[in-house]
PQR file with spaces between the fields and no chain letter, atoms N, CA, C, O and H, PARSE charges and radii, in Angstrom:
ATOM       1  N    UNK     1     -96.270  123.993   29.058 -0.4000 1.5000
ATOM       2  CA   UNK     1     -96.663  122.819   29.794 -0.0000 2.0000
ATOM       3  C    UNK     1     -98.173  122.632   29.640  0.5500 1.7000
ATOM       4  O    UNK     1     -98.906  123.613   29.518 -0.5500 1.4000
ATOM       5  N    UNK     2     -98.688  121.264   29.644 -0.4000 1.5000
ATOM       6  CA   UNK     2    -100.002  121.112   29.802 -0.0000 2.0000
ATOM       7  C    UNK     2    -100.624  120.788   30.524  0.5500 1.7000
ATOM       8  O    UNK     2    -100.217  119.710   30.957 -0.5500 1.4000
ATOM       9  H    UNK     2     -98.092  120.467   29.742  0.4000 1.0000
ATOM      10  N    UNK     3    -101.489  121.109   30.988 -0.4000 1.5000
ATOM      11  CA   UNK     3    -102.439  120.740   32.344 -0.0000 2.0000
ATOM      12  C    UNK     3    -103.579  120.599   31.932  0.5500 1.7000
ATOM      13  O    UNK     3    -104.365  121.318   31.317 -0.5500 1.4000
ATOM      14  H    UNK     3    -101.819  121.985   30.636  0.4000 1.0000
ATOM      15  N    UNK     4    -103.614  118.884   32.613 -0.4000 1.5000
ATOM      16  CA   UNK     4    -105.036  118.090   32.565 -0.0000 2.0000
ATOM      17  C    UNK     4    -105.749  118.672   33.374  0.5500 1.7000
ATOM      18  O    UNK     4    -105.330  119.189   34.409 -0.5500 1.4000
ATOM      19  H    UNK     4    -102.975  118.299   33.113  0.4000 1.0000
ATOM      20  N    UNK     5    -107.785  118.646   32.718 -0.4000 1.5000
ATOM      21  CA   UNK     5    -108.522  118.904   32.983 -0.0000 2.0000
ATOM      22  C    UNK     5    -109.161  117.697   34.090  0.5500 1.7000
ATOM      23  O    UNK     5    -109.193  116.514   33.752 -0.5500 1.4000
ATOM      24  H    UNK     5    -108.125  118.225   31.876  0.4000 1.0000
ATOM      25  N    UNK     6    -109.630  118.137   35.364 -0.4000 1.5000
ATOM      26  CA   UNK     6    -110.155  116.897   36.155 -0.0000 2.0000
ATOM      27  C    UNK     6    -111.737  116.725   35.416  0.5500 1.7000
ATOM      28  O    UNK     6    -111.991  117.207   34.312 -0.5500 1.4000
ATOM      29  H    UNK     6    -109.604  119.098   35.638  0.4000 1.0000
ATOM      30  N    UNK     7    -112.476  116.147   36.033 -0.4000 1.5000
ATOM      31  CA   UNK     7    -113.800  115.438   34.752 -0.0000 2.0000
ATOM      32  C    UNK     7    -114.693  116.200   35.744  0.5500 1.7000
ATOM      33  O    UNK     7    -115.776  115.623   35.641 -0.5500 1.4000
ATOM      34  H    UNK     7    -112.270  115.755   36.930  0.4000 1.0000
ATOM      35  N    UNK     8    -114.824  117.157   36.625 -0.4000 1.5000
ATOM      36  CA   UNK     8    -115.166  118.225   37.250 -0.0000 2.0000
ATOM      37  C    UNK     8    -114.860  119.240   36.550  0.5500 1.7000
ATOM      38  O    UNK     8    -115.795  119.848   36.029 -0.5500 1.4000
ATOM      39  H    UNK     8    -113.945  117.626   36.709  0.4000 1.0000
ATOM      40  N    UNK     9    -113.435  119.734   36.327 -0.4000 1.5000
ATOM      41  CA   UNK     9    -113.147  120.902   35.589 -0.0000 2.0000
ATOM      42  C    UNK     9    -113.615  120.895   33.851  0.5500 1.7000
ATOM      43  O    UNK     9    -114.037  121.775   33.102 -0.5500 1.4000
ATOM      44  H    UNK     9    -112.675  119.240   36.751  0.4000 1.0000
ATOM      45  N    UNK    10    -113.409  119.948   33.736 -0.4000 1.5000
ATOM      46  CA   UNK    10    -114.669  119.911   32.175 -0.0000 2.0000
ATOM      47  C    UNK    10    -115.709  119.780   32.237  0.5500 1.7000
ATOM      48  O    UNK    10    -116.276  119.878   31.149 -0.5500 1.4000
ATOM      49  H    UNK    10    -113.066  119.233   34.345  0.4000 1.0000
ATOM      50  N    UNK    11    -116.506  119.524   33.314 -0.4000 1.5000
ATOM      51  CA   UNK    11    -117.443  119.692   33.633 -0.0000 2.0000
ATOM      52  C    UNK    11    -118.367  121.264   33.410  0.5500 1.7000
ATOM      53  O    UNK    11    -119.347  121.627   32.759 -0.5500 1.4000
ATOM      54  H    UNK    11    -116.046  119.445   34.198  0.4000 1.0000
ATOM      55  N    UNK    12    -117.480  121.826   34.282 -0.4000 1.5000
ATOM      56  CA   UNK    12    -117.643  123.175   34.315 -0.0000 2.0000
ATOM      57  C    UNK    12    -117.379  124.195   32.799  0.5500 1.7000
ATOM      58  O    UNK    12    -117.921  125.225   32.398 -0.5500 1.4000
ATOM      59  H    UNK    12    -116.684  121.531   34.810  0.4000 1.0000
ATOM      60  N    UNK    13    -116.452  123.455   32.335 -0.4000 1.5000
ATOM      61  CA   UNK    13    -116.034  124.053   31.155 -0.0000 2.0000
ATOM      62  C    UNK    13    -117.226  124.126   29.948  0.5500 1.7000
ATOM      63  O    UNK    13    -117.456  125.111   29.246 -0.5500 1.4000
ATOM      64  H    UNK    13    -116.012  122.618   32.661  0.4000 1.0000
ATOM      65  N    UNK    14    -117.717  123.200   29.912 -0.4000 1.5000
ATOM      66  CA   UNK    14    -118.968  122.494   29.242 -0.0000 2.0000
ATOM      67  C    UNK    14    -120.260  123.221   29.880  0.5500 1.7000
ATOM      68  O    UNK    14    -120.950  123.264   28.862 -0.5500 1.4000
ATOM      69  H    UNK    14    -117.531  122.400   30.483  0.4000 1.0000
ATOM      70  N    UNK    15    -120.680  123.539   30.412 -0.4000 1.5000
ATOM      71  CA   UNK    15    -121.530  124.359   30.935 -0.0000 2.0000
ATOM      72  C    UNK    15    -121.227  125.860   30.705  0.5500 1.7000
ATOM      73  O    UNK    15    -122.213  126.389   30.193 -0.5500 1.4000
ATOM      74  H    UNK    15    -120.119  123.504   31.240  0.4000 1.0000
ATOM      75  N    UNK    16    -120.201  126.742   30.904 -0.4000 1.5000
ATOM      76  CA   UNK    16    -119.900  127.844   31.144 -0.0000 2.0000
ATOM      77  C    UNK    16    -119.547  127.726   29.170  0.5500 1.7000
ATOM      78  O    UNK    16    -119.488  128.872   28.724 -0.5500 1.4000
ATOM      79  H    UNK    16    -119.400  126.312   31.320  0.4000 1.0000
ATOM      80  N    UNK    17    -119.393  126.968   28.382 -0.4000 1.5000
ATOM      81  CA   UNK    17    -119.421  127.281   26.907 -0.0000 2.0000
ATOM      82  C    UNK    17    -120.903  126.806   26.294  0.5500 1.7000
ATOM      83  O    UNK    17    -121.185  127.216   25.168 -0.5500 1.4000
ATOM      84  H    UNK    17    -119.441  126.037   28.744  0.4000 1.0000
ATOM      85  N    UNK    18    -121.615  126.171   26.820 -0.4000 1.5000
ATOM      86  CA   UNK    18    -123.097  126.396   26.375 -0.0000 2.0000
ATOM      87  C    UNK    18    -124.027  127.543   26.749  0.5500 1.7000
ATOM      88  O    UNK    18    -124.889  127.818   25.914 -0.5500 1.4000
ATOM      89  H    UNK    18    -121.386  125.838   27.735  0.4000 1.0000
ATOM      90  N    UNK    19    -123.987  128.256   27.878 -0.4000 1.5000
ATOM      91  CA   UNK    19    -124.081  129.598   28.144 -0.0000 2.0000
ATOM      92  C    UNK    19    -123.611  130.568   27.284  0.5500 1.7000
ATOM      93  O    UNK    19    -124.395  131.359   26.760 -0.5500 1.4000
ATOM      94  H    UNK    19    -123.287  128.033   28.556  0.4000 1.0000
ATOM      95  N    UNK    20    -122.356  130.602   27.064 -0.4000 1.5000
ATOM      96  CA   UNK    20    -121.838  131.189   25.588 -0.0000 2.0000
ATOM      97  C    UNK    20    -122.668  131.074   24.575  0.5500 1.7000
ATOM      98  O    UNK    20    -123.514  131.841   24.115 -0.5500 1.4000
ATOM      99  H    UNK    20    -121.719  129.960   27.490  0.4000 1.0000
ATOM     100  N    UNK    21    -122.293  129.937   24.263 -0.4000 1.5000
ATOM     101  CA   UNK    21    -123.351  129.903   22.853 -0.0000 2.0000
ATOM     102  C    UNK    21    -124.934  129.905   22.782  0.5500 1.7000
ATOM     103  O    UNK    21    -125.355  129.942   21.626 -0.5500 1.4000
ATOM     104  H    UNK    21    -121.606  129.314   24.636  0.4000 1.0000
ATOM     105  N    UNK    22    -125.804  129.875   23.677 -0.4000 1.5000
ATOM     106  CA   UNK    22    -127.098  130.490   24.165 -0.0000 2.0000
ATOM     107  C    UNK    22    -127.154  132.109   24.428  0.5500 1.7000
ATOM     108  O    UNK    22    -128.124  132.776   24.067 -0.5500 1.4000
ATOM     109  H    UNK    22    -125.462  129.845   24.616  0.4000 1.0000
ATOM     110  N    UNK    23    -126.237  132.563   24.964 -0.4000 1.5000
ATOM     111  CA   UNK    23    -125.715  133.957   24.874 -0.0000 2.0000
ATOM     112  C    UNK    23    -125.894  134.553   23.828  0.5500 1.7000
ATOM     113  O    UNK    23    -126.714  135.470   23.779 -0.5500 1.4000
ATOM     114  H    UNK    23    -125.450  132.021   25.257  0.4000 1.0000
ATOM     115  N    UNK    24    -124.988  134.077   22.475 -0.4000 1.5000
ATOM     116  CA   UNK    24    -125.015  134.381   21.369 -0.0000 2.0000
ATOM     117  C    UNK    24    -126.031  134.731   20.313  0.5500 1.7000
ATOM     118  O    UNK    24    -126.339  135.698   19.616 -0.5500 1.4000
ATOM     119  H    UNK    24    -124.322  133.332   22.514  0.4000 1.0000
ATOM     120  N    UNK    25    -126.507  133.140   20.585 -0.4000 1.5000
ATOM     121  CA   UNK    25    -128.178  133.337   19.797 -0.0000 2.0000
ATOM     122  C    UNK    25    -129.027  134.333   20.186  0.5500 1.7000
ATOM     123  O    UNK    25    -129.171  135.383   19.560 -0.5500 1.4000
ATOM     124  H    UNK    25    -126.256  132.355   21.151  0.4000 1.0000
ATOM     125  N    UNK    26    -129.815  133.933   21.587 -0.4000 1.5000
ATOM     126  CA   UNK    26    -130.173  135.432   22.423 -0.0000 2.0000
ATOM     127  C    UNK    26    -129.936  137.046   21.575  0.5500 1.7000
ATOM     128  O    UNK    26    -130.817  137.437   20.810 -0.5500 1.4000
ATOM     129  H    UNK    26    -129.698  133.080   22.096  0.4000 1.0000
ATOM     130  N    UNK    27    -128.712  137.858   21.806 -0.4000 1.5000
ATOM     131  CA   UNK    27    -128.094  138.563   21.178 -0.0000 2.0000
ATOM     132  C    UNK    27    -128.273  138.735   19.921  0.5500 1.7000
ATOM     133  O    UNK    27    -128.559  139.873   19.546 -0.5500 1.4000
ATOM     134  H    UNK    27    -127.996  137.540   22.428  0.4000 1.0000
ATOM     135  N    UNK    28    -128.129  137.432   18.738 -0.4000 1.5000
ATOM     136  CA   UNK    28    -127.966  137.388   16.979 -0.0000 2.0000
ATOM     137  C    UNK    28    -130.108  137.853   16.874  0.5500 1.7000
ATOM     138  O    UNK    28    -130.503  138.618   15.995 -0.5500 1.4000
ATOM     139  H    UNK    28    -127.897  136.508   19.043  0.4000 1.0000
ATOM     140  N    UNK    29    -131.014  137.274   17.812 -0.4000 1.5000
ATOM     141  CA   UNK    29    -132.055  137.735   17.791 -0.0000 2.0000
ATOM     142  C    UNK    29    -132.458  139.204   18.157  0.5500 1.7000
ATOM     143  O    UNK    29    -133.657  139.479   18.105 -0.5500 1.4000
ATOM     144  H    UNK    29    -130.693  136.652   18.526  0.4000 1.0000
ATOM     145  N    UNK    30    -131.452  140.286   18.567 -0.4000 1.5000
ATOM     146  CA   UNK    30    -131.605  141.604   18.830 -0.0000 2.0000
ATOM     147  C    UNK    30    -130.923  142.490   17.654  0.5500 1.7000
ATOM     148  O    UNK    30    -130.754  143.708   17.715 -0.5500 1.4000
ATOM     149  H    UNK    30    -130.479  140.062   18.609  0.4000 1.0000
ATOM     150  N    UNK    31    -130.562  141.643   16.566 -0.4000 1.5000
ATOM     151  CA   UNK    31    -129.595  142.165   15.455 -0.0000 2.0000
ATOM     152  C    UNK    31    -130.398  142.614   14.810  0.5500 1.7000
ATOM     153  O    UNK    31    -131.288  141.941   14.289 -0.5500 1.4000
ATOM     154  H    UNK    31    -130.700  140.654   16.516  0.4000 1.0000
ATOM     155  N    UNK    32    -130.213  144.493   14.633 -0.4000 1.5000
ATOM     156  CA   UNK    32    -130.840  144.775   14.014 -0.0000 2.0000
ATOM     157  C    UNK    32    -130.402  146.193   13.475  0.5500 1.7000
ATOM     158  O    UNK    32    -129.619  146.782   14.221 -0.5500 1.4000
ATOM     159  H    UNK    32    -129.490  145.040   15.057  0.4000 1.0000
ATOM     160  N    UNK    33    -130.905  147.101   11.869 -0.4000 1.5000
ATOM     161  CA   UNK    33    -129.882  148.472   11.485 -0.0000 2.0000
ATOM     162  C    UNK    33    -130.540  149.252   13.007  0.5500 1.7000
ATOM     163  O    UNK    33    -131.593  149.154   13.637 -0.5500 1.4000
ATOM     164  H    UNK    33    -131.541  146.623   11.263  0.4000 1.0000
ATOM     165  N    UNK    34    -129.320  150.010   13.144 -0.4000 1.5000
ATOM     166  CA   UNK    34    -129.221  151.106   14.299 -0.0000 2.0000
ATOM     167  C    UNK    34    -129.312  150.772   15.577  0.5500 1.7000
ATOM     168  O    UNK    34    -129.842  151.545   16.376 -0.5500 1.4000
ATOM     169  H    UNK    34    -128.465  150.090   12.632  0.4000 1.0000
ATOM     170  N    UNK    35    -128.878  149.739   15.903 -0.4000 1.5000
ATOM     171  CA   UNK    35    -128.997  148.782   17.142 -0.0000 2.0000
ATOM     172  C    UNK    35    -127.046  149.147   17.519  0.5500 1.7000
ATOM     173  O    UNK    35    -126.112  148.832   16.781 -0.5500 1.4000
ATOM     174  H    UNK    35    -128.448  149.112   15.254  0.4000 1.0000
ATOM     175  N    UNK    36    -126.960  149.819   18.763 -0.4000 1.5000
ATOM     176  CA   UNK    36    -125.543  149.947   18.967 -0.0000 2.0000
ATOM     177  C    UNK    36    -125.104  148.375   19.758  0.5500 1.7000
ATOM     178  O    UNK    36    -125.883  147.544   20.225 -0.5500 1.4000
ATOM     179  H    UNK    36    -127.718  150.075   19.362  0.4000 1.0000
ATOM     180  N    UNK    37    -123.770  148.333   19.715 -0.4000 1.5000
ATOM     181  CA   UNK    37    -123.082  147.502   20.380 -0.0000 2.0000
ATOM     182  C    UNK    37    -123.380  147.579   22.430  0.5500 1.7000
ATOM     183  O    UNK    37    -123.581  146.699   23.267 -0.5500 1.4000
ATOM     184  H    UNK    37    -123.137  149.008   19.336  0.4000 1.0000
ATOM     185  N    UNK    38    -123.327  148.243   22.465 -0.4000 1.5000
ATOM     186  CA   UNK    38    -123.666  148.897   23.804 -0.0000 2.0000
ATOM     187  C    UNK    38    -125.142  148.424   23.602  0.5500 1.7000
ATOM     188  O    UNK    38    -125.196  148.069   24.779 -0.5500 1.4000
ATOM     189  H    UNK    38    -123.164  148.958   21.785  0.4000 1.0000
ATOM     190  N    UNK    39    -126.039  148.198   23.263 -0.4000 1.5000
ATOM     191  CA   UNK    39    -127.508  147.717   23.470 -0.0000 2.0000
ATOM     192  C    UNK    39    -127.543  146.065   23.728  0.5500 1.7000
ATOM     193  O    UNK    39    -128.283  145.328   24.379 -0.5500 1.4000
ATOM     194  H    UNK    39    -125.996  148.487   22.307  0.4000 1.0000
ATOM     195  N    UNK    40    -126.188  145.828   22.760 -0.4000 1.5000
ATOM     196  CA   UNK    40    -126.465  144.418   22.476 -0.0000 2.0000
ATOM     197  C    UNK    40    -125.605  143.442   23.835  0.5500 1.7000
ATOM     198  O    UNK    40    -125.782  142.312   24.291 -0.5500 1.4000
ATOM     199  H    UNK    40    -125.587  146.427   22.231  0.4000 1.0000
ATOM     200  N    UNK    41    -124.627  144.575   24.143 -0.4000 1.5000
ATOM     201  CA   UNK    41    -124.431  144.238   25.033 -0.0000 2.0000
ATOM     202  C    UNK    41    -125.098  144.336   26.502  0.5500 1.7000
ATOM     203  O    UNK    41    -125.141  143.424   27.328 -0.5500 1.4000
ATOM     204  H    UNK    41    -124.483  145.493   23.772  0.4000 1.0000
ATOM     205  N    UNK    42    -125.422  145.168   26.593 -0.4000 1.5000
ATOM     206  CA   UNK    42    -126.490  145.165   27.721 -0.0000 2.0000
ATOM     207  C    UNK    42    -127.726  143.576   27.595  0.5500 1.7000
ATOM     208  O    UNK    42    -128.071  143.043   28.649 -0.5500 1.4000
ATOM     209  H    UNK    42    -125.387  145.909   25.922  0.4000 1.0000
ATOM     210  N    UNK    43    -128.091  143.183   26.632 -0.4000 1.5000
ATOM     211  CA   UNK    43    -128.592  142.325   25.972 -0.0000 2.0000
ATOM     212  C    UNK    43    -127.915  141.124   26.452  0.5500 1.7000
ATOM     213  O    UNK    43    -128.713  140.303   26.903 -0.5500 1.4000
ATOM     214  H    UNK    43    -127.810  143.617   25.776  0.4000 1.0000
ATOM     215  N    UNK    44    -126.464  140.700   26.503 -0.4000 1.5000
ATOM     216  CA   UNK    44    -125.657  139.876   26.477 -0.0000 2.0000
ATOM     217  C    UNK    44    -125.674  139.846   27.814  0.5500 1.7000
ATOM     218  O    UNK    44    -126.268  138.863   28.258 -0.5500 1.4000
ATOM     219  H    UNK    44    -125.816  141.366   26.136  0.4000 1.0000
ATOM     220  N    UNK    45    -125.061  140.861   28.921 -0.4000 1.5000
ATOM     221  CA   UNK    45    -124.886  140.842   30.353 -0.0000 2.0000
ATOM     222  C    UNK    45    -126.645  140.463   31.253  0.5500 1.7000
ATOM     223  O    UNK    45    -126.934  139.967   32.342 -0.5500 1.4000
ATOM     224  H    UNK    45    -124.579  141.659   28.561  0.4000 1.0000
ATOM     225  N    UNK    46    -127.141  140.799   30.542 -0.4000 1.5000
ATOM     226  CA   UNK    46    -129.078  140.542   31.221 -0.0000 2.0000
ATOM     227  C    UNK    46    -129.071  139.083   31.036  0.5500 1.7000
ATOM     228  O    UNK    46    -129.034  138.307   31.990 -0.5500 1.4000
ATOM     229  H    UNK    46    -126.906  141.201   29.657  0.4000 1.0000
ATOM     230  N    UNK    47    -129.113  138.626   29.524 -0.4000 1.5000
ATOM     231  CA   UNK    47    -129.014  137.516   30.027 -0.0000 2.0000
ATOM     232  C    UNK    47    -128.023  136.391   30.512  0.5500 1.7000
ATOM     233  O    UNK    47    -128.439  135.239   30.631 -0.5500 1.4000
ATOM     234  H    UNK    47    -129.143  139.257   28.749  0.4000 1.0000
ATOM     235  N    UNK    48    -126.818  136.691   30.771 -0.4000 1.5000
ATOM     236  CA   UNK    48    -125.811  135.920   31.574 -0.0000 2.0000
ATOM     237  C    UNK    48    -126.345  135.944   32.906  0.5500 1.7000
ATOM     238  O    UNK    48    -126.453  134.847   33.453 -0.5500 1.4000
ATOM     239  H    UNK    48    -126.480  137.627   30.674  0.4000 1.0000
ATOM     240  N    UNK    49    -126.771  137.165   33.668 -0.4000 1.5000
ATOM     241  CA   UNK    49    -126.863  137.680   34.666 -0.0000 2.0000
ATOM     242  C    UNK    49    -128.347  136.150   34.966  0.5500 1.7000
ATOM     243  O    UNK    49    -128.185  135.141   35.653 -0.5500 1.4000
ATOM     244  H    UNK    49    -126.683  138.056   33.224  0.4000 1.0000
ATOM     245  N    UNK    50    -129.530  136.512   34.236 -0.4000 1.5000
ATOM     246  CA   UNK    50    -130.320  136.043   34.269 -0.0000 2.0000
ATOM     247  C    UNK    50    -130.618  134.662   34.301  0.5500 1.7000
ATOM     248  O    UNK    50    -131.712  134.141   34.522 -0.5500 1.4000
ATOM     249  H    UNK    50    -129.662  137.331   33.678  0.4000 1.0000
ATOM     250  N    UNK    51    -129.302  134.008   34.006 -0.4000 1.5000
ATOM     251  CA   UNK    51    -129.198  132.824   33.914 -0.0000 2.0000
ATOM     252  C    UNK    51    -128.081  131.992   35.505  0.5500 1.7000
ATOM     253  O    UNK    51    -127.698  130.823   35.543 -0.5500 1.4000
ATOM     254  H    UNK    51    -128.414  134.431   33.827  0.4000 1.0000
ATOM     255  N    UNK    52    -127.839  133.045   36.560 -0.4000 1.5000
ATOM     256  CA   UNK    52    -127.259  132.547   37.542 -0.0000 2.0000
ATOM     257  C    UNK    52    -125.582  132.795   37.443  0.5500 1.7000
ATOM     258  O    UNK    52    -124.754  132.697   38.349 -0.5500 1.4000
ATOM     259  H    UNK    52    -128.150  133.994   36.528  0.4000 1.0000
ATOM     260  N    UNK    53    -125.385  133.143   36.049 -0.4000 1.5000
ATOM     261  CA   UNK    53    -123.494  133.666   36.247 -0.0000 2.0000
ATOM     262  C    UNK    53    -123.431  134.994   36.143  0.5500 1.7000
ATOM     263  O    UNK    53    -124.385  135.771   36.106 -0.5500 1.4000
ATOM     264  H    UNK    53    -126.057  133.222   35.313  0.4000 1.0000
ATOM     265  N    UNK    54    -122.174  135.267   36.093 -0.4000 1.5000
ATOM     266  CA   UNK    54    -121.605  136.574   36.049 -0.0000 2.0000
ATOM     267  C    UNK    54    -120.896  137.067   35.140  0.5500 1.7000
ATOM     268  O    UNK    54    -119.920  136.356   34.900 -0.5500 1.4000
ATOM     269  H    UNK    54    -121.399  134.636   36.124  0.4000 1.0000
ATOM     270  N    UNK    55    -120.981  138.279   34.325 -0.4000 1.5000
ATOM     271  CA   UNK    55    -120.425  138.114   32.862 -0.0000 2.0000
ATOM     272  C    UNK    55    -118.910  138.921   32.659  0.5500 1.7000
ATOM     273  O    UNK    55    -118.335  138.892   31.571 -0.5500 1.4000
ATOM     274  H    UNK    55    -121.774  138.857   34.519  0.4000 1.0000
């Protein structure tokens, strides 16, 4: 079944996927040899955190 999005709930959707992809970049700028996943993630959660959500 499909369920419509209200123009609130895309609202939100649209916000919470530009965070994503600001996330990302953030992160692709800490890419580096001997850099663990665990760094980058810590990297990833700082700045979600830092930005008012929760990751």
């Amino acid at each position: 079944m499909i369920y419509l999005k209200t123009d609130a709930e895309v609202e939100l959707l649209r916000e919470s996927n530009m965070l994503v992809s600001k996330t990302l970049a953030e992160v692709a700028t800490h890419i580096r040899p001997g850099i663990t996943t665990l760094e980058l993630d810590a990297v990833a959660e700082t700045f979600i955190r830092d930005h008012g959500a929760l990751p």
